[in-house]
C-alpha positions, 0 to 999 in steps of 0.5 A: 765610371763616367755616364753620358751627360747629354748637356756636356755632349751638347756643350762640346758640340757647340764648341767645336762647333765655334772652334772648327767652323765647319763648311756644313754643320749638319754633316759635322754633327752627324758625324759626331754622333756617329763616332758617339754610338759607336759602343753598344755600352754608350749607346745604351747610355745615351737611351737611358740618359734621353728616356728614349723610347719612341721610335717608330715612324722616323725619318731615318726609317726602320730600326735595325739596332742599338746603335741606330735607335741611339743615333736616332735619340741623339739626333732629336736631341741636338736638333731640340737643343743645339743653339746652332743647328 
């Protein structure tokens, strides 16, 4: 059973980044994590690997589900540490 690694997400992004070289990167990342949150079972991963638990007064407005609070946590986490974004 393999876990979410938050580093080998990271890692993946940017070479697909390097690789694709998207017209708009921030577009390409949200749609990568879009397709990472897709399952209730990795977004639940992806919460537990980040420690997320802080969800209130986001820009992305009220949460609804497990999958946006999971996009939410992503997201923080590749605008702190993607090199590229």
């Amino acid at each position: 059973m393999s876990r979410f690694n938050s580093y080998a997400f990271i890692k993946d992004l940017e070479d697909l980044i390097a690789e694709e070289s998207p017209s708009d990167v921030n577009e390409f990342i949200h749609e990568h994590i879009d397709t990472a949150v897709i399952y209730y079972k990795d977004c639940f991963e992806i919460l537990q690997s980040l420690h997320f638990t802080d969800w209130e007064n986001h820009e992305f407005g009220n949460v609804t589900n497990i999958s946006q609070l999971a996009f939410i946590a992503l997201y923080d986490f590749v605008n702190d540490t993607l090199e590229t974004a």
